[in-house]
Structure formats: C-alpha cells, structure tokens
C-alpha positions as CSV (number, residue, x, y, z in Angstrom):
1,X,-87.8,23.0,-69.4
2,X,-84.8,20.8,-68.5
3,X,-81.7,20.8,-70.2
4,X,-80.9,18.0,-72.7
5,X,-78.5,15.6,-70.8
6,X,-78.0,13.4,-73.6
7,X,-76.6,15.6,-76.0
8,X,-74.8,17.6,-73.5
9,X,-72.8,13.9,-72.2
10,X,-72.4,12.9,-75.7
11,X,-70.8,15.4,-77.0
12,X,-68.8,16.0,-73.9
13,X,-67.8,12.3,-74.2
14,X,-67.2,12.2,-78.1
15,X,-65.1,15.4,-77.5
16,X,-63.1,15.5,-74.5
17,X,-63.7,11.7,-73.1
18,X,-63.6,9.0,-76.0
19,X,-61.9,6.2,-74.2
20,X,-64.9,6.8,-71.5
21,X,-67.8,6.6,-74.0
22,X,-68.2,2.3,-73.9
23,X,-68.6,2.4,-70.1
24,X,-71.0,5.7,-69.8
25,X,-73.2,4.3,-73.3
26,X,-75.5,2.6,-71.6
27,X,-76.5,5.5,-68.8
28,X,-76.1,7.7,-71.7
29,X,-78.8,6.3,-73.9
30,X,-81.6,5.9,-71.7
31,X,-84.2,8.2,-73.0
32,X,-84.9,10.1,-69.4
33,X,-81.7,10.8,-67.4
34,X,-82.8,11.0,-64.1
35,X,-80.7,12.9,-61.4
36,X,-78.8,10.1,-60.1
37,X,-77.9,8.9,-63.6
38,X,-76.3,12.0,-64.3
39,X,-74.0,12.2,-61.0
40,X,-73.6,8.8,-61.6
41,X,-71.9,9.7,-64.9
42,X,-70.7,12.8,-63.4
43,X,-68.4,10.2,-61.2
44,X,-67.4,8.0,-64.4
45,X,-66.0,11.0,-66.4
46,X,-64.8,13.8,-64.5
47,X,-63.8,11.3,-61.2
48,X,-64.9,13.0,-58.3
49,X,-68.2,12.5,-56.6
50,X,-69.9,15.5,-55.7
51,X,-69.5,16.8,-52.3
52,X,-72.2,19.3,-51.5
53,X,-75.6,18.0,-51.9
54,X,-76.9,21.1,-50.5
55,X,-78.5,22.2,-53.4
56,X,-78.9,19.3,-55.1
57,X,-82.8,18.5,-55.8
58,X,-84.5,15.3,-57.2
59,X,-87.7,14.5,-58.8
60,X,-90.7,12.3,-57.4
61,X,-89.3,9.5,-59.8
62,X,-85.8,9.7,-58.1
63,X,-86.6,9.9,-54.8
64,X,-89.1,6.6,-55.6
65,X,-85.6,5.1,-57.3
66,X,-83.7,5.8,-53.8
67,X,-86.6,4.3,-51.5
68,X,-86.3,1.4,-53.9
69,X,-82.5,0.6,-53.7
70,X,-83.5,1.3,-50.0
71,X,-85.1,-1.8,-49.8
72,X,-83.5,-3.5,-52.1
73,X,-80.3,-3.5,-50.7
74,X,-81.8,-3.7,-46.8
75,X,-80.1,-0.1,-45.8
76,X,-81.2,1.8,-43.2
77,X,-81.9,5.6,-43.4
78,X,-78.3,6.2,-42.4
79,X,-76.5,3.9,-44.4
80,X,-78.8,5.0,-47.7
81,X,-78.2,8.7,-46.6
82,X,-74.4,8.0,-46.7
83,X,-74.4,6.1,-50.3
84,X,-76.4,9.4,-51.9
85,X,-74.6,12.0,-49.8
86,X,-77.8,13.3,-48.2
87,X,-79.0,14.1,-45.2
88,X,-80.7,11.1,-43.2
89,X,-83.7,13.5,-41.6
90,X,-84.3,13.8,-45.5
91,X,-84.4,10.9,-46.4
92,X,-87.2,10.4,-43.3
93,X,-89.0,13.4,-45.1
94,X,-88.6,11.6,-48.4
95,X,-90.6,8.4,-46.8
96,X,-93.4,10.1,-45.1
97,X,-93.7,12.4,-48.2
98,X,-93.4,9.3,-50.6
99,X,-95.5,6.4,-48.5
C-alpha cells in the first residue's frame, strides 16, 4: 500500500506553502503520482533536488516515462542518467529489462 501523495502535498501546500500551490496544482491533481512527479514537486516546494538516488526506486510505469523522455529529447544514456540523477549502467539495465 502506497502512501497517499495527494493529500500529503496538499495539505503540505495549503499549510506551509500557499504562494506555491498555483504552480504545483497541476502535478498535484493527477490521480497517480508517479515517482518523478513527486521529486519533481519535491524540487518546486522545498528547493533542493535530491542528491542521493541510492535508494531511490521507480515503478515499471516510471522507468517506461524515462525511456520515453529518452527518446524524446534524443539523450544518450549519460546525458538521461545525469537529468534523473541515476546511474548510467542503470539506465542500460532499465532498457534491456524494459525492451
């Protein structure tokens, strides 16, 4: 069972952050956050990307998203690992895993 993202931001917005809430809405009402929406809003509120992806883990539908902007933006595997702060022999492991 995962944690519900939406509330949590919400209220973290309506509370702590209002003058951030118009620029996080739209990420905040999808109806599934996926991992790299929430660092992504992680970035607009608190300011600081994340610095460890160590333990950081995605979901098949996230890794899918990154292997899209991959191609979408015509990145290598370095260049992609250094936009999502991952490891570029993962992101190999991601694409024979994934296609």
């Amino acid at each position: 069972m995962r944690p519900d993202y939406k509330r949590i931001y919400l209220d973290i917005l309506q509370k702590k952050y209002p003058e951030k809430l118009d620029e996080c809405k739209p990420i905040v009402l999808n109806n599934n956050l996926s991992s790299i929406d929430i660092n992504k809003l992680n970035e607009i509120i608190f300011g600081k990307k994340t610095e460890n992806q160590k333990f950081k883990s995605y979901k098949r539908s996230d890794i899918l998203k990154i292997l899209d902007y991959q191609k979408k933006h015509k990145l290598n595997n370095i260049q992609l690992a250094k936009h999502f702060k991952m490891s570029r022999n993962t992101i190999t492991k991601y694409k024979k895993i994934y296609k």
